[in-house]
N, C-alpha and C positions, 0 to 999 in steps of 0.2 A: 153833569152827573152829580146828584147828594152823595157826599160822602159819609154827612156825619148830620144826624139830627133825626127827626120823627119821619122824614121822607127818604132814609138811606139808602141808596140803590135803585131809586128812580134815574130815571135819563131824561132829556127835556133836548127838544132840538131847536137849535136857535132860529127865529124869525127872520129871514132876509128884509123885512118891511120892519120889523121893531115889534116888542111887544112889551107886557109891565111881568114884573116876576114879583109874588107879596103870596098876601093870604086872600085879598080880594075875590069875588066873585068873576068880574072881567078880566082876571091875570091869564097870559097866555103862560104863564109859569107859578099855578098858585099850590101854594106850599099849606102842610098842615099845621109847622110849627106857630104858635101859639105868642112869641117874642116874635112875630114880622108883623112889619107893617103892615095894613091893606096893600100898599103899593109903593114896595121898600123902593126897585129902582126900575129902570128901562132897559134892559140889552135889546140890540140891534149889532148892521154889519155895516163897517166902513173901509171902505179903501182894500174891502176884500177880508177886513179883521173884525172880529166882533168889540163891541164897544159896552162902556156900562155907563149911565146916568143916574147919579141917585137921588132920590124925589123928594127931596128935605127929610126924611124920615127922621126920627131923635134918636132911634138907636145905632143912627151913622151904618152905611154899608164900607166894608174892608177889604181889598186884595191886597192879599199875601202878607196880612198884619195891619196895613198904615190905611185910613181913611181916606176916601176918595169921593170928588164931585164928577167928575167924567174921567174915564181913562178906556185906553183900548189896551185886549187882550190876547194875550199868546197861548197855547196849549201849555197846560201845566199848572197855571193862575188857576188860584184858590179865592171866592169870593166868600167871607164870611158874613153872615146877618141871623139876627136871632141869635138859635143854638145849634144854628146849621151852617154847613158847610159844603159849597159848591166847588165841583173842580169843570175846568174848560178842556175838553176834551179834541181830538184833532181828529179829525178820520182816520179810521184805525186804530188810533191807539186805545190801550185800557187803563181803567181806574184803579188803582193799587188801594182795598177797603180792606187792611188789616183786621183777621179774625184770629186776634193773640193766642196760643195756645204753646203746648208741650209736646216734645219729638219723640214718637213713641216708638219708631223702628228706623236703622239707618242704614245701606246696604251702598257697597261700591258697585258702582253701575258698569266698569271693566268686567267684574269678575263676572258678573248676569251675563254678560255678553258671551264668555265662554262655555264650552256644554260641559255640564257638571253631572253626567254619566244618561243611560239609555232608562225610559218609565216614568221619567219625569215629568207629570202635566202640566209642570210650567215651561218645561222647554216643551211641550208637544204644542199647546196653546200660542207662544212665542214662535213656533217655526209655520204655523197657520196666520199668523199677524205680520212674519217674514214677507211670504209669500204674495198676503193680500196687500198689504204698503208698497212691495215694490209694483206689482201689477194695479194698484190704482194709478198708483204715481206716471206710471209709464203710459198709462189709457186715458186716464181723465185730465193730469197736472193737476194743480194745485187742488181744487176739490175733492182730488184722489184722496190727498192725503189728510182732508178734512173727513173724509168717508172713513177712513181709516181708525181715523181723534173717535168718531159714533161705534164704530164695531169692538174697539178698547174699552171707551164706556160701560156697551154691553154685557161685554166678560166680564167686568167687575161693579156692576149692579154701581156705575156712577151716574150721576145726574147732569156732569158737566166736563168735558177733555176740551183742553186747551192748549195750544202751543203759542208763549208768547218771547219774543224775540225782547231783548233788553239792550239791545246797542242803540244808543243816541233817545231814549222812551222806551216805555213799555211800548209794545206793539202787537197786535194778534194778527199771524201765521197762520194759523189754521184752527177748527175746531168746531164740536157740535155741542147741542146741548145748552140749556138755561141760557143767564145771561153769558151774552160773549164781550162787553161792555166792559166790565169789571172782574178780578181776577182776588181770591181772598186771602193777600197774602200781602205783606209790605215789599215795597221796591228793595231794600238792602239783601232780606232774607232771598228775591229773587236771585238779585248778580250774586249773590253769596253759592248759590247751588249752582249759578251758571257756571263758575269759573272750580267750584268744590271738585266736580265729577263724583260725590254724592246722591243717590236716592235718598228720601226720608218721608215718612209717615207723621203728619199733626194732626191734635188731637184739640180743634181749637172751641169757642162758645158755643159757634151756631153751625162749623162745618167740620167734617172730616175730609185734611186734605194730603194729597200725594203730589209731590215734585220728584222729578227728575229730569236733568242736563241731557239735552239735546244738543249734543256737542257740536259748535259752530253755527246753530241756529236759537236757541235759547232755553225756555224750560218748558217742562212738560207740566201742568199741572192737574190732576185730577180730581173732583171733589165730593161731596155727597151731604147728606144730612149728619148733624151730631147725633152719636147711639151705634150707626154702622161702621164700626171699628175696622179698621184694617189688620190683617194678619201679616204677617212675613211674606208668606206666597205671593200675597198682591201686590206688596212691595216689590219685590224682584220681578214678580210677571208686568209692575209698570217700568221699572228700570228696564228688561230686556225689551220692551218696543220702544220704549225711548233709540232706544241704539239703531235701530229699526226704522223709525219714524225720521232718525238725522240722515241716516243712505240714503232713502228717498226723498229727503227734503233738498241735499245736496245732490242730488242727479238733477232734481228739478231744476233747481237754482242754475247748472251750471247748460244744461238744454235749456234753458231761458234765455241764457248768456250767450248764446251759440245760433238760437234761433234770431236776436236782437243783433247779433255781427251778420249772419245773413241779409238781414233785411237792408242793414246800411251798407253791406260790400256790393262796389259794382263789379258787374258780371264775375268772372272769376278771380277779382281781386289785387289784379293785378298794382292798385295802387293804395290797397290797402295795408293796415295791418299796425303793431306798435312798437316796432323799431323805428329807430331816429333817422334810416334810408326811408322808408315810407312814410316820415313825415315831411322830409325835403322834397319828395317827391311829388307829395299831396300843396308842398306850397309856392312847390312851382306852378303846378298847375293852376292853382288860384290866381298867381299873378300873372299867367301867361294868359288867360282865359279871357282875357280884353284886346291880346292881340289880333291882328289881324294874317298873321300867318306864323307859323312854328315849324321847325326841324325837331323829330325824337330821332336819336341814336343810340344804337343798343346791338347787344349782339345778336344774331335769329333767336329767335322762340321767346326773347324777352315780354311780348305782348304790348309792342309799340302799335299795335289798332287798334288795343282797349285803351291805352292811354290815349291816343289821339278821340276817342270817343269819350271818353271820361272829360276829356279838356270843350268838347263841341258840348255835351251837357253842360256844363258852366258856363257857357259862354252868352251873348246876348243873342244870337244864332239855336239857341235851343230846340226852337220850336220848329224850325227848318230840316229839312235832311241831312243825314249825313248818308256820303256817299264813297265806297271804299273803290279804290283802282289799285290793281296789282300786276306792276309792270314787268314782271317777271316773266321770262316763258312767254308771249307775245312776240309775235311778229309786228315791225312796225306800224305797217298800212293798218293790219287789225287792231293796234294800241291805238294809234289815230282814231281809227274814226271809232271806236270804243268811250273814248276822251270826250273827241270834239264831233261825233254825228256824221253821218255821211249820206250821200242820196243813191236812190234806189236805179236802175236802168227806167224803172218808169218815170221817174221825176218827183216820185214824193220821198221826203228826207226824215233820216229815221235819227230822233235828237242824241246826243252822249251823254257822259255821265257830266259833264262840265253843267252843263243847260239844266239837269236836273237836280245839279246840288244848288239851283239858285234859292237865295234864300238862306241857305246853310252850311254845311263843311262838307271840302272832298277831299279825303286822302290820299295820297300817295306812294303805295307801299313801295318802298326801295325807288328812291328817285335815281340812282344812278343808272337803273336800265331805263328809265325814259330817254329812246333815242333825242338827238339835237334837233330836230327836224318837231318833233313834239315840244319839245322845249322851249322852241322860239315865240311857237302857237301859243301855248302857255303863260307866254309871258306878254304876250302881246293881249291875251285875255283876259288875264291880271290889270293891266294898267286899262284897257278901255270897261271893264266889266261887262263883257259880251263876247261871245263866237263870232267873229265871222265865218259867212258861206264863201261857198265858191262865187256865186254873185258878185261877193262883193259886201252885200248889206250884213249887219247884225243881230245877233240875236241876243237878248239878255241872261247873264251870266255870273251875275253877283256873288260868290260863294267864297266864303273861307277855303284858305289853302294851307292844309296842314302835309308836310314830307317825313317820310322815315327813310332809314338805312343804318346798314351794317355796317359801312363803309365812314373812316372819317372824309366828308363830304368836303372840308377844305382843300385834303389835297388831290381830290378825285376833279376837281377845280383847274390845277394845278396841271393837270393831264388833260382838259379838254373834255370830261366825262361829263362835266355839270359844267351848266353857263353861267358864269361869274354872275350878272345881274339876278339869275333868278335863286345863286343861293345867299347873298346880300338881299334879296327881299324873305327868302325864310326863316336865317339865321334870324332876325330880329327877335326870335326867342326859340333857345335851341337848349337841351336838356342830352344827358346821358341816362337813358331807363337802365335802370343797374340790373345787372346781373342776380340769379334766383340765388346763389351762391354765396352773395353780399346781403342776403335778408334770411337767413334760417332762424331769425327771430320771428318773422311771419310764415313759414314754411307751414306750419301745422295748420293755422287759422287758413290759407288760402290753398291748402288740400282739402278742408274739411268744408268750407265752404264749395269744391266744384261736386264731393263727392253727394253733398245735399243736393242740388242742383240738378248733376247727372243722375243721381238714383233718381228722384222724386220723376225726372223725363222718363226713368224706365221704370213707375210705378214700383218702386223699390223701395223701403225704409232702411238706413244706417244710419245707427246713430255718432258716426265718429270714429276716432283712430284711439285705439291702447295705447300707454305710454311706451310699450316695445316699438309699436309701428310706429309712435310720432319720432322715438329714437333712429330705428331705421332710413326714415325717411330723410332726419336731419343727416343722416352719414353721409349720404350721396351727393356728390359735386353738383349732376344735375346739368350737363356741359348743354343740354337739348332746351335748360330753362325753365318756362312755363308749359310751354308746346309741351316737353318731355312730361312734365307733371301729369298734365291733363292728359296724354296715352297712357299714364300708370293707373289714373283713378279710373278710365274706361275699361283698362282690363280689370281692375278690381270687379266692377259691378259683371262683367263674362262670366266669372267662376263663382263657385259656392264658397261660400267661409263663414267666418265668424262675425257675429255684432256685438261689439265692435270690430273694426277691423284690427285684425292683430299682423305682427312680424312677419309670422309665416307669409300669410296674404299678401303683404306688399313684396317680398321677398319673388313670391310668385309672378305677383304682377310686374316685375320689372325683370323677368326673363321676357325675352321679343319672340319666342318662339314655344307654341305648348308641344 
């Protein structure tokens, strides 16, 4: 971007192959100033970074002051040549072209936000710009609220709405209108309004422009030709969408944030989240993920089959099955040949679950109701990697074996309930899934991730829990878990309520009986 000289406000995009920047004929960057060489230097890309070569020229090319023969560039670098001045620009970010000028109106942007009585066409105008920012924001996202930067504009016969963000660079947020490149206003005067909570009106060479603080996103800036002055009105009708423009940029932001934890939580979370339990959690699993067999322990409803599935995605088994058995509630003969397959009266044999997780992981649920009679089977299957039939012969059976229980499995041992070799072969890596109870620091993040999930299956939109609900929710012990959770959020989605979900609703949803 020129900042400064006979070509100010141009933009030039760098060559990935190289090109010459001068006054030259063949410059893929030729400039009009008068003091450049035909072919002052080279920019190109290296190593991913743009670079600069300078071509003997005698007026010597500069960044950031000092003379240079080659060097590569960061966003921010200023190349001086001539009586110009180039800045390197980053995606995204804007070019700060100072259009010095005098502050003709000032106004706190709290008080705009308040209604300062009923007739007012600047709060009538403002509660139409309410309206339409929050339902862009909510229908389109981020373009919303650029639709939004053009329908502000509008109202005030601007030529350019900008919202640029000043943490870590300038950066453009959003906005319609002229250049979105460059922004007419110095970097200091920016963070100065950011942090002010000040509107003000300037009055500068070539623009007339409007800032106001887009509280926790950055400033609003609006601008137009020098001659069309601002009034007061316009001031304050840009400060109250300013206020306007930061709800909606902070809903977005934080439904960004919320749609970006969805996609990285597996299924309902169960080993998610940013408590210091669900990072222990998450690194056992990492390092258990090479073993070849695991015990999870946990109390019911904890969600040791999403964990045992979380640990078979990691593992080098991935792409195999995983395959769940739940020994509960079975009758022997039926756990058996459920497991290990059985033959028909006609003589063809119908495979188990053993056979079909070859290749991958089978779990376990509650190994202490695996009669002993399975268990032997089990373990006999384990060390040759195969079923036997009744024959005699084998069939292939390679599968990770992952066990849960509610029970500590050492001393169910102890009693003859578990056969010592086969939980000395699962132990080799055995974890306690902790209790819902021990993480009400993820409690919100892995409600709100089943209730996205679950609505979305019942073509439902919610966007989240109130801070009443996410308080409610944290109140509850939760003795049912995860299991418990997930019947709360499925009654949620049964009855009508509010979006968000509020107090009352969860309140409702955790009565078992309407």
């Amino acid at each position: 971007m020129v900042v400064s000289g006979p070509d100010r406000g141009r933009e030039f995009s760098i060559p990935p192959e190289g090109g010459l920047v001068g006054r030259g004929e063949g410059c893929a960057m030729r400039l009009e100033d008068a003091a450049v060489s035909r072919q002052q230097f080279r920019i190109g890309v290296r190593d991913g970074r743009p670079l600069v070569i300078d071509m003997g020229s005698t007026n010597r090319t500069r960044v950031n002051g000092d003379p240079v023969d080659m060097r590569t560039l960061s966003p921010g670098d200023r190349i001086e040549i001539g009586n110009s001045v180039l800045e390197v620009v980053g995606e995204g970010d804007v070019v700060c072209v100072a259009d010095e000028g005098v502050i003709s109106h000032e106004v706190d942007t709290e008080r705009t936000a308040r209604p300062v009585g009923s007739g007012s066409g600047v709060i009538e105008v403002a509660g139409y710009l309410t309206a339409m920012a929050r339902m862009a924001s909510s229908v389109f996202g981020p373009d919303g609220v650029s639709a939004a930067c053009g329908h502000l504009g509008g109202a005030v016969s601007a030529e350019r709405v900008q919202i640029i963000g000043v943490d870590g660079g300038a950066r453009l947020r959003a906005g319609r209108g002229g250049t979105q490149g460059t922004v007419p206003v110095d970097r200091a005067r920016l963070e100065k309004v950011a942090r002010g909570g000040r509107a003000m009106a300037i009055r500068g060479n070539e623009r007339e422009i409007m800032l106001s603080p887009v509280h926790g996103e950055g400033v609003l800036v609006v601008d137009r030709p020098a001659g069309m002055a601002w009034d007061r009105g316009a001031v304050e009708l840009v400060a109250a969408a300013s206020q306007v423009l930061a709800a909606a940029m902070t809903a977005e932001s934080e439904r960004g944030r919320r749609e970006r934890a969805l996609a990285d939580l597996h299924d309902d979370g169960e080993i998610d989240g940013d408590s210091a339990v669900a990072a222990r959690l998450r690194d056992w699993i990492a390092w258990a993920a090479a073993r070849p067999y695991a015990l999870l322990l946990g109390e019911p409803g904890v969600g040791k089959q999403r964990v045992a599935a979380a640990l078979h995605d990691r593992s080098s088994r991935r792409t195999g099955p995983f395959v769940v058995v739940h020994c509960v509630a079975m009758s022997e003969a039926w756990l058996e040949a459920d497991v290990f397959g059985h033959e028909e009266p006609s003589g063809e044999r119908r495979p188990g679950k053993l056979e079909a997780a070859h290749g991958g992981t089978i779990f376990f649920d509650e190994l202490a109701a695996l009669p002993p009679r399975c268990q032997k089977r089990l373990m006999h299957a384990i060390e040759k990697r195969a079923v036997k039939r009744r024959d005699g012969s084998l069939v292939p059976a390679d599968a990770r074996v992952i066990a849960g229980s509610c029970h500590d499995v050492a001393s169910m041992v102890q009693v003859s309930a578990v056969r010592p070799d086969l939980y000395e072969r699962l132990a080799q890596a055995s974890v306690v899934v902790p209790p819902l109870r021990e993480r009400r620091a993820d409690l919100v993040t892995i409600a709100e991730k089943m209730l996205y999930r679950l609505a979305a299956d019942a073509s439902q939109r919610r966007t989240g829990f109130a801070a009443d609900a996410a308080a409610r929710l944290a109140a509850h012990e939760w003795p049912g878990n995860v299991r418990e959770l997930r019947n709360v959020v499925e009654r949620l989605l049964l009855q009508p309520g509010e979006d968000p979900v509020t107090a009352a609703d969860v309140e409702r949803a955790m009565i078992r009986r309407y």
